[in-house]
C-alpha positions in Angstrom: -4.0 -5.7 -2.4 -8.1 -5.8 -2.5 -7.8 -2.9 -4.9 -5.4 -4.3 -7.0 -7.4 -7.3 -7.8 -10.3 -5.7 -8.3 -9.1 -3.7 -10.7 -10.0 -4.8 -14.3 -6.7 -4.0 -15.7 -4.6 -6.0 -13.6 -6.9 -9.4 -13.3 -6.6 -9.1 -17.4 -2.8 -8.9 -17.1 -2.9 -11.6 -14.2 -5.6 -13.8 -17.1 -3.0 -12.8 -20.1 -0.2 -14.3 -18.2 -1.8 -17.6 -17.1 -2.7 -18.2 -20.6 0.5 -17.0 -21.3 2.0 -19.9 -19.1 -0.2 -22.5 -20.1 0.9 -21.6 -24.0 4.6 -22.3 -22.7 3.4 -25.1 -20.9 1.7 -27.3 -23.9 5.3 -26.2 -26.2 7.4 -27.3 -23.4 5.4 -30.4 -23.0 5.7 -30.8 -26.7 9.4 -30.6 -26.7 9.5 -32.8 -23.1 8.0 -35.6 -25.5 9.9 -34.8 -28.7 13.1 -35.0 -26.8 12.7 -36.9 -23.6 9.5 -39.8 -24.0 9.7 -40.7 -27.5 14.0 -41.6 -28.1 13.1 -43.0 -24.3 10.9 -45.0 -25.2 12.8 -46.0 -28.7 15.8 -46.9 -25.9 13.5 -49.0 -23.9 12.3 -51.1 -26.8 15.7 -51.6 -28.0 16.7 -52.6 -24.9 14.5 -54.9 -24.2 14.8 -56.2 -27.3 18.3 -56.7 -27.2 17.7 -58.4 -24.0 15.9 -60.9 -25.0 17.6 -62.0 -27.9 21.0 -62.7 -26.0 19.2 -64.2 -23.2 17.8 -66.7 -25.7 21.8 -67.1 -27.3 22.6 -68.2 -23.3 19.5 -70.5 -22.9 20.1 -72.4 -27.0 24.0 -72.1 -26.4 25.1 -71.6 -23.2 27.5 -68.8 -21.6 29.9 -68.3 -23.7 28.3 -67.6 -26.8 26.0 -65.4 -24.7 29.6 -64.0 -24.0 30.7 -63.4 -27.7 26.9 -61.9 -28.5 27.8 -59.3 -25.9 31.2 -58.9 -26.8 30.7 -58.4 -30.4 27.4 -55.9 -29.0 29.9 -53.9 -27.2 32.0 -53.1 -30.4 29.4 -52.4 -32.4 29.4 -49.2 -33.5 26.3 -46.9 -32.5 24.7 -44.3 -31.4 24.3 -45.0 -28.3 26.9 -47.0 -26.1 26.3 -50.7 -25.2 26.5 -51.5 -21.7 26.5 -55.1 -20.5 27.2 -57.4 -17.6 27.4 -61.7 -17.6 27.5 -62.9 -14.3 28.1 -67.0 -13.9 26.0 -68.9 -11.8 28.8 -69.1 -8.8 28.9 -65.0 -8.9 32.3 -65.2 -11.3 31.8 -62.4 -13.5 32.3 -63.5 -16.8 32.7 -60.3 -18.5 31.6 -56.5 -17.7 32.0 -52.9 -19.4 29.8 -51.5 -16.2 31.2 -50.1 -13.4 29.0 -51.4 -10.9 25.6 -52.5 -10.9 22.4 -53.2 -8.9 23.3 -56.4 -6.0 19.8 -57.9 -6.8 17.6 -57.9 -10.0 15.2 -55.7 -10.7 11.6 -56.5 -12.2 11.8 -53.7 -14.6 14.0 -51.3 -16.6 16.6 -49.7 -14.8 18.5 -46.6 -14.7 21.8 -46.8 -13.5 25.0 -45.3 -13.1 27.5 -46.2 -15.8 30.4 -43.7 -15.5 33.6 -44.2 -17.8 37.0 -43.3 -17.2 39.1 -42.3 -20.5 43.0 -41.4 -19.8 42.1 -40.7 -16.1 39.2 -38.2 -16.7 35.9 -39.5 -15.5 33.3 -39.4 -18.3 29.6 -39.7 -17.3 27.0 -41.7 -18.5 23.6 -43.2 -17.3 22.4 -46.3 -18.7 18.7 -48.1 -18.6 19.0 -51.9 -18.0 17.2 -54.8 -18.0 18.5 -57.2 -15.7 17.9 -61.0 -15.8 18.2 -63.9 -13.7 19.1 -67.0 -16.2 17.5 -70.3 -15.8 20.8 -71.7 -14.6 20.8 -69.3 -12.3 23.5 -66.8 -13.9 22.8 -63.5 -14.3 22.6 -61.1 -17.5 22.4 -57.2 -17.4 21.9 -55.5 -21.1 21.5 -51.8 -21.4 22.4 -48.8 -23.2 23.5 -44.9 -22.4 20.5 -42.7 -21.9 22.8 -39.7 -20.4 21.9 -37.0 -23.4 18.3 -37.7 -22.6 18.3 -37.6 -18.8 20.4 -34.4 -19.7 17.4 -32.8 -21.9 15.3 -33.6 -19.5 16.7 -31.8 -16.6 17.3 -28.3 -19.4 13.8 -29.1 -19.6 12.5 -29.3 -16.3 14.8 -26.6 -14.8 13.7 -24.6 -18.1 10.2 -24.8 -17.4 9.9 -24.2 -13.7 12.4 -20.7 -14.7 9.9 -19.6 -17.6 6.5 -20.4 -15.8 7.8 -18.4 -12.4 9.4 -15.9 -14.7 6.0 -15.2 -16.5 3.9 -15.3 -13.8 6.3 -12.7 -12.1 6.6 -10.6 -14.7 2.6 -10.4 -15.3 1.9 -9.7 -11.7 4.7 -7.1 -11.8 3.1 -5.6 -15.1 -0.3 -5.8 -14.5 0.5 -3.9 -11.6 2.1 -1.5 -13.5 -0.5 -1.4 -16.0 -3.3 -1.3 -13.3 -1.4 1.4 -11.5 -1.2 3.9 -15.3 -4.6 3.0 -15.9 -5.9 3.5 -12.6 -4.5 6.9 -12.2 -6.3 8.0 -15.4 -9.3 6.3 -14.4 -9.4 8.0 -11.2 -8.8 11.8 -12.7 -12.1 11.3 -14.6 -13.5 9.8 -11.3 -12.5 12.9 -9.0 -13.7 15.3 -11.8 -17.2 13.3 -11.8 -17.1 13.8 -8.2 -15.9 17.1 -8.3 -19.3 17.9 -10.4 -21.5 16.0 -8.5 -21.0 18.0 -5.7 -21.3 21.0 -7.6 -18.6 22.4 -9.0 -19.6 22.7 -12.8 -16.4 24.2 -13.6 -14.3 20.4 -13.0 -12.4 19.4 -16.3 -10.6 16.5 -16.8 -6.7 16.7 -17.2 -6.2 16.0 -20.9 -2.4 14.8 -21.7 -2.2 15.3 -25.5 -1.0 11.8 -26.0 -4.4 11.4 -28.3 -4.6 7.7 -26.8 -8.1 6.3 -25.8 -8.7 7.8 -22.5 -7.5 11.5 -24.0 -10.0 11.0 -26.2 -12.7 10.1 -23.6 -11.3 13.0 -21.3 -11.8 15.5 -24.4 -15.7 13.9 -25.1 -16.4 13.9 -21.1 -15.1 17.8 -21.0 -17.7 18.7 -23.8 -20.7 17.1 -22.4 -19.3 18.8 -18.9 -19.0 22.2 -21.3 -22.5 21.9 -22.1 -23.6 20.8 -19.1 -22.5 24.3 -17.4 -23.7 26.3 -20.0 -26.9 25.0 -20.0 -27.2 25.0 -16.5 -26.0 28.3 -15.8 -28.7 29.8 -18.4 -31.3 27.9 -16.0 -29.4 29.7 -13.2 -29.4 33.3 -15.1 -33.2 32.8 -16.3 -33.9 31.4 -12.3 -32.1 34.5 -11.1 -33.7 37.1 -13.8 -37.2 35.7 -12.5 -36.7 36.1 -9.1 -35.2 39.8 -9.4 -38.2 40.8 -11.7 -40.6 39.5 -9.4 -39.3 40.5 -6.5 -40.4 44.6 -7.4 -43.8 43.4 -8.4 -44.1 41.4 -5.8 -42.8 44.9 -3.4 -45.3 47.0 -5.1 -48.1 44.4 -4.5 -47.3 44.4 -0.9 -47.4 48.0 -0.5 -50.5 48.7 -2.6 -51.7 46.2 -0.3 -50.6 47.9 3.2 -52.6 51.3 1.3 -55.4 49.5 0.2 -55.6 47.8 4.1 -54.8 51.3 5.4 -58.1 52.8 3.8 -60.1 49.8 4.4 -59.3 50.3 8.1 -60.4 54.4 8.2 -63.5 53.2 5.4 -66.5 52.8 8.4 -68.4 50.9 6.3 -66.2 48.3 4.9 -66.6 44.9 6.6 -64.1 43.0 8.8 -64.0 40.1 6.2 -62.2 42.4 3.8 -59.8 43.8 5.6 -59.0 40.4 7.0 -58.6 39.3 3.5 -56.3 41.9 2.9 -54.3 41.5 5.6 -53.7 38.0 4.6 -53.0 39.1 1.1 -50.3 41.0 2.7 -49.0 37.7 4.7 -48.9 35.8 1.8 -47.0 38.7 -0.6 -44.1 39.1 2.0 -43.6 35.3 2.3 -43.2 35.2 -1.7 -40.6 38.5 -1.0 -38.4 36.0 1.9 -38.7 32.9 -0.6 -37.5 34.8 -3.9 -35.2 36.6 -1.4 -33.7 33.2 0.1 -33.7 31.7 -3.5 -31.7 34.3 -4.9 -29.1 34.0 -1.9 -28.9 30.3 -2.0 -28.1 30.8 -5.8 -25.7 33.2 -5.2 -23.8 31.2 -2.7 -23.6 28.0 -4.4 -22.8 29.3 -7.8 -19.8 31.5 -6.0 -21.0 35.2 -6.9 -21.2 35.7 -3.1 -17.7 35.8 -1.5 -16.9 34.8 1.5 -16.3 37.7 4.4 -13.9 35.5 6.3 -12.6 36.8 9.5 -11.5 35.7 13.0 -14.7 34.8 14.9 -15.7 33.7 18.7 -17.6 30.5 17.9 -19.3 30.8 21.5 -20.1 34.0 21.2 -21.4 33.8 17.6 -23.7 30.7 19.5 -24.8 32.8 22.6 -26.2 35.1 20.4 -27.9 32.6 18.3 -29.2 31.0 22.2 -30.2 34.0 22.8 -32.3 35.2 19.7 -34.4 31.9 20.4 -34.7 31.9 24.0 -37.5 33.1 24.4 -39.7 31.0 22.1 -38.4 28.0 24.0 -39.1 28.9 27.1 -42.8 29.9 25.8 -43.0 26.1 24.9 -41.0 24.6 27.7 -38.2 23.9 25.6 -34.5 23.1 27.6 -32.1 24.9 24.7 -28.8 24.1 26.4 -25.3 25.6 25.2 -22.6 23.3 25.2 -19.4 25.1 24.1 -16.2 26.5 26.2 -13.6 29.1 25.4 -11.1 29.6 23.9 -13.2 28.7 20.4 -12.1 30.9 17.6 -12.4 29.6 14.1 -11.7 32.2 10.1 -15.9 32.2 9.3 -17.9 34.1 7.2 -20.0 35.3 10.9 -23.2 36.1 9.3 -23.3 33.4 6.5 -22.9 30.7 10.3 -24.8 32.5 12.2 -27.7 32.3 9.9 -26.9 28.3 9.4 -26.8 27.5 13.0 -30.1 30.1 13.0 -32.0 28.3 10.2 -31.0 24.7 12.3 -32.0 25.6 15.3 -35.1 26.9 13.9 -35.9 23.6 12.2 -35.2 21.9 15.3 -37.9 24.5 17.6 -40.4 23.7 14.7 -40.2 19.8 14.7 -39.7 19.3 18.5 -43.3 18.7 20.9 -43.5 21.2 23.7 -41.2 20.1 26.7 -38.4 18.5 24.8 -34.8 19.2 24.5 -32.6 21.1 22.3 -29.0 21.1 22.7 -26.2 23.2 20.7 -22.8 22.2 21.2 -19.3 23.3 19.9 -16.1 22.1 19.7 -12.7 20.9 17.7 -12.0 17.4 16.8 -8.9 16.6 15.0 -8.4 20.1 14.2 -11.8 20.6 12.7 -14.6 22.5 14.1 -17.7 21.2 14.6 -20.7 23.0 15.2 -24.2 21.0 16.3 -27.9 21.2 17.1 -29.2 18.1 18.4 -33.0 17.3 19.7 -35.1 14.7 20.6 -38.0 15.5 18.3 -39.5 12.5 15.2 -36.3 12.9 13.6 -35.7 12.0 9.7 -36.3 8.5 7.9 -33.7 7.3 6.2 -35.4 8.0 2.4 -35.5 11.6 3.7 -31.8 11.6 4.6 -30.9 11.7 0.3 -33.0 14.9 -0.4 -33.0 17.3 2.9 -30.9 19.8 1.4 -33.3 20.2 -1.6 -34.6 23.2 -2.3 -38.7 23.0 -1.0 -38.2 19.5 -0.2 -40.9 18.5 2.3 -40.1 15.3 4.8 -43.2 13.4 6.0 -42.0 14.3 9.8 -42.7 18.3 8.8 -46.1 17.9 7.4 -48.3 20.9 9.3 -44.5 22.4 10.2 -44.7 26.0 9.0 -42.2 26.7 6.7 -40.9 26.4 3.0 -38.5 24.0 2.9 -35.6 26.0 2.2 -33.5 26.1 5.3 -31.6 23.5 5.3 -30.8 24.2 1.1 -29.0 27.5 3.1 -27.4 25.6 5.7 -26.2 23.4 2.6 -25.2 26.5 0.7 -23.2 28.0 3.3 -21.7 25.1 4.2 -20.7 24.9 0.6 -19.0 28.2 0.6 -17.0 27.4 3.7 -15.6 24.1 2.2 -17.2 22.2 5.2 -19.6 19.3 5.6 -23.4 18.8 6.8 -23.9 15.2 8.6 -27.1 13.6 9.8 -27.3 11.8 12.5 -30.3 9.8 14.5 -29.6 11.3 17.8 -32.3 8.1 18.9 -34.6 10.0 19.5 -34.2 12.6 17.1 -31.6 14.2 15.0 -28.7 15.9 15.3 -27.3 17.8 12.8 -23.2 18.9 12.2 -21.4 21.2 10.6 -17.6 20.0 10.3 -15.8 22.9 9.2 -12.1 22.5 8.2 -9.1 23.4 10.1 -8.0 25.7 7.3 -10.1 27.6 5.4 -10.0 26.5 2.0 -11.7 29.5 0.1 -14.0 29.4 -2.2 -14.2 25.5 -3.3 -17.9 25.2 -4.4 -18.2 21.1 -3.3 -15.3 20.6 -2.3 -16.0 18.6 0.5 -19.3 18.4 -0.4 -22.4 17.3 1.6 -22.5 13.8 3.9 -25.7 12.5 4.5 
């Protein structure tokens, strides 16, 4: 119900059919006046007008030519019948074409009952009064039939209340309707926006060839998304050309290098700064190989050229022997790395594309944790789902930092003097990527732990499909 009212569509429907009532409202009103105040009021006037002219016939000349007024009234033709009772002062009724009447007076105008019977058939009728007490203390009732306008204005009331509820029902019932058609469109170009902002480039949306106004805007969106991919996957292709050409420059420099260092170190009288700077140079020319190397994987990955070598893996295991490979260089620092994972924990995994994620996180967590802390790795299913995690108690990440992690060379505050380039966790996202699964940050208080929700069933490739919590 939230969602329905906030939906645009729907609170205009609701607004077009309360103006909608109101509209019916002032025309019923109209015709409520045209038909029911204004000959009402007409009768009233009459009435009392009527009134008081035979009550001033009884005062001048007494009851009975108050008695021929009414008489002479009563076969009058008119419109509207003339009702009438004369009542003498000892409670004789002196003469009477109502059927019963009030037992007291009334201060005002009256409506009362003045049914008819015609050959045995009841007729009904409703008459407004006036009813007077005479100075001599008889009494004199003067009216005429209102029934046709107490009739209108019941077909108007009953009318009314039907129509109003009828409108407002049917609004609600089509603004949901219409909120329902428009929000289904609405959300196809949502989930295709989505859909490209976690990647996947190649997200269209459905076009139904009705040429209305959201066809068109689907058609205008899937150009701008057309270009979009075209000119991002010439970035790609010139990032990817780049890296391959400088990658056997970049081999050749390293091995002229490891010559040039080779000589330096049988050349007696070269000096120890030299070689030293040319050892270094060396240093610095293999890290450029790994970067360009890991840039050209993470591009690979995310734009889907790398497939997926899915096959029925032993989760612990895949973990012991990640434990394992970085055993040692905790227990140099005095690091606890505790495995927390039980079998039977088989999952369908690329193994080397995880075992280089959970390498690259447990990594980042060695790098950023003092000597003496804790690292733990823990494995398990929850909901069907795997979930794989590395949690320790190191600075952890501030919450600006949580947005931008996965960026390629992206630097957090916490890392500054951390070796490293800032591209492991742009794998771990990569990976995760191909594997349809998910990469959540949490403050582990102190630290951060990191997980890798994997889904029950492997999806296949799905660049973004679930895309990347943070």
């Amino acid at each position: 119900m939230t969602r329905l009212l906030r939906s645009l569509s729907f609170r205009l429907a609701l607004t077009y059919a309360v103006l909608f009532s109101l509209s019916v409202a002032v025309l019923f009103g109209a015709g409520y006046w045209w038909r029911v105040t204004r000959p009402m009021a007409e009768v009233r006037a009459r009435v009392e007008t009527e009134a008081g002219e035979i009550g001033a016939i009884y005062r001048k000349s007494g009851m009975a030519a108050a008695q021929d007024a009414l008489d002479r009234r009563a076969h009058r033709s008119a419109a509207r019948a003339a009702f009438h009772v004369l009542v003498a002062p000892d409670g004789e009724i002196v003469s009477a074409n109502l059927p019963s009447w009030p037992p007291k007076p009334g201060r005002d105008l009256t409506v009362i009952e003045a049914d008819r019977f015609v050959d045995g058939f009841e007729i009904d009728h409703s008459a407004i009064v006036r009813d007077r007490t005479m100075p001599d203390g008889g009494r004199l009732i003067v009216g005429r039939d209102v029934q046709d306008i107490l009739d209108d204005e019941d077909l108007l009331r009953t009318g009314a209340i039907w129509l109003l509820c009828g409108t407002l029902a049917l609004g609600l019932i089509g603004g949901w309707l219409m909120s329902r058609a428009i929000g289904k469109r609405i959300d196809m170009v949502a989930s295709t926006a989505l859909q490209v902002m976690e990647g996947d480039l190649s997200g269209r949306v459905q076009v139904r060839g009705t040429n209305d106004d959201f066809d068109r805007l689907g058609v205008t969106l899937n150009l701008m998304l057309s270009r979009i991919e075209s000119l991002f996957e010439a970035v790609r292709r010139v990032s990817d050309n780049v890296a391959h050409e400088l990658r056997t420059p970049l081999a050749r420099l390293a091995g002229k290098l490891e010559v040039l260092e080779h000589d330096l170190g049988e050349d007696p009288d070269c000096n120890f700064g030299a070689r030293r700077a040319v050892s270094e140079a060396i240093v610095e020319a293999n890290r450029l190989r790994q970067i360009f190397a890991a840039l050209i994987r993470i591009s690979r990955l995310e734009g889907g050229r790398a497939a997926a070598q899915i096959q029925r893996t032993d989760v612990v295991q895949l973990l012991e022997d990640v434990v394992e490979f970085y055993q040692p260089e905790a227990e140099r620092r005095g690091i606890d790395l505790l495995l927390d994972a039980r079998r039977p924990l088989v999952a369908d995994l690329d193994l080397d594309l995880v075992f280089q994620a959970m390498s690259n996180l447990l990594d980042n967590a060695l790098k950023h944790v003092p000597d003496g802390s804790r690292v733990d790795v823990r494995a398990g299913r929850q909901g069907g789902d795997l979930l794989l995690a590395v949690s320790d108690d190191g600075p952890g990440l501030a919450p600006a930092d949580l947005a931008r992690v996965t960026e390629p060379f992206y630097r957090a505050e916490s890392s500054a003097g951390v070796p490293g380039e800032g591209l492991g966790l742009s794998m771990v996202a990569a990976i995760a990527q191909v594997h349809g699964a998910r990469i959540v940050f949490a403050d582990n208080r102190p630290g951060l732990s990191v997980t890798l929700e994997f889904p029950g069933q492997f999806p296949g490739r799905l660049p973004g499909s679930q895309g990347i919590q943070r």
